[in-house]
C-alpha positions in Angstrom: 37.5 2.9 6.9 36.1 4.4 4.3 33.0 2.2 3.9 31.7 3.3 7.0 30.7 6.9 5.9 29.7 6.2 2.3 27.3 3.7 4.1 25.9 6.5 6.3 26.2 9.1 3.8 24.0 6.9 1.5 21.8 5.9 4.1 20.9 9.6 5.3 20.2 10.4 1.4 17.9 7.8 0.8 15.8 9.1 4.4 15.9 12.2 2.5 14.7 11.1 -0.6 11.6 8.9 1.1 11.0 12.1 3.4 10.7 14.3 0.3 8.8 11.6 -1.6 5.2 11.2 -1.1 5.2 8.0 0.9 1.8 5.5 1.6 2.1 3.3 4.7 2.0 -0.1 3.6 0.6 -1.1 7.7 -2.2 1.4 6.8 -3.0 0.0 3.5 -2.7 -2.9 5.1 -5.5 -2.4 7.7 -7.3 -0.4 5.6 -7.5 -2.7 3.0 -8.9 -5.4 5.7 -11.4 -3.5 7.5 -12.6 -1.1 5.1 -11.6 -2.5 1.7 -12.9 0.4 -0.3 -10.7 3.0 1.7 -7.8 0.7 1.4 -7.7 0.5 -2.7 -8.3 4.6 -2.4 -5.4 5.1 -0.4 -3.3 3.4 -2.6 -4.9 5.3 -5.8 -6.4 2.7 -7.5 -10.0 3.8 -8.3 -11.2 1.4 -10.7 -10.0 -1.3 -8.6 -11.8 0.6 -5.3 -15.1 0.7 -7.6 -14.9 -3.1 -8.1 -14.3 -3.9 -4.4 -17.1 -2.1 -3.2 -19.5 -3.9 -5.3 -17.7 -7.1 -4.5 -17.4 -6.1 -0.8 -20.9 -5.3 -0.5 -22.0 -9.0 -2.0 -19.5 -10.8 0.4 -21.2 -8.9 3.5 -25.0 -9.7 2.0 -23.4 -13.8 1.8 -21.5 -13.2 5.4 -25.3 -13.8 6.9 -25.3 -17.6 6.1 -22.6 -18.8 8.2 -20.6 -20.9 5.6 -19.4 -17.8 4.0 -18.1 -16.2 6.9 -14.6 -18.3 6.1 -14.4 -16.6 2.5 -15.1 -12.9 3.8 -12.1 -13.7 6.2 -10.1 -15.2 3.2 -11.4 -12.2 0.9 -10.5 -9.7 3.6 -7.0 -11.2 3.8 -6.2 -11.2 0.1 -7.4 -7.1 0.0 -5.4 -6.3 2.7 -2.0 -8.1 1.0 -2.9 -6.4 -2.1 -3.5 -3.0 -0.3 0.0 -3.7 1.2 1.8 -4.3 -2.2 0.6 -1.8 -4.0 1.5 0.9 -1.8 4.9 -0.8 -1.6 5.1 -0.2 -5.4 4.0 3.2 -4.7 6.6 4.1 -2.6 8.9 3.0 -4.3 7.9 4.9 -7.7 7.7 7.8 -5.6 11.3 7.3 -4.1 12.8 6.7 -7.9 11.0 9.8 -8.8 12.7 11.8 -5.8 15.8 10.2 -6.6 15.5 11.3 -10.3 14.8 14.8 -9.5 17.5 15.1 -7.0 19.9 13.6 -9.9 18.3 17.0 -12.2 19.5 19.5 -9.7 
């Protein structure tokens, strides 16, 4: 019997704790990172990275115009968006120990 509010006292905590953290949406780093690659690294505050992308995103678009490439933008694309994903996963969840931490402090 007693499980049963510990589970839901821990679970409203923890929506707490991610509402009071700073929280990136890993679907919109996700997208971002596919469509608009550049955006994607900046939303997930990874400048240098961003930097490199752009250079690398604007040679993959100059190669998309002979048609064998057009496979490796897709692949390229797909591997930005994933790594968009994760690292606003990680973010998250350095924001929510960071939450955590401070709500330890008080």
């Amino acid at each position: 019997m007693t499980e049963q509010p510990m589970q839901q006292t821990d679970y409203v905590q923890q929506r707490i704790l991610e509402q009071e953290s700073s929280v990136k949406s890993p679907v919109l780093a996700a997208l971002l990172g596919f469509f608009f690659p550049l955006f994607g690294y900046l939303y997930v505050r990874q400048y240098l990275i961003a930097m490199m992308i752009f250079i690398g995103d604007i040679l993959m678009i100059l190669l998309s115009f002979f048609p064998l490439m057009l496979p490796f933008l897709l692949i390229y694309r797909i591997i930005n968006s994933y790594h968009c994903h994760k690292a606003s996963v990680k973010l998250n969840l350095q924001a929510l120990k960071a939450a955590a931490d401070e709500r330890q402090r008080e």
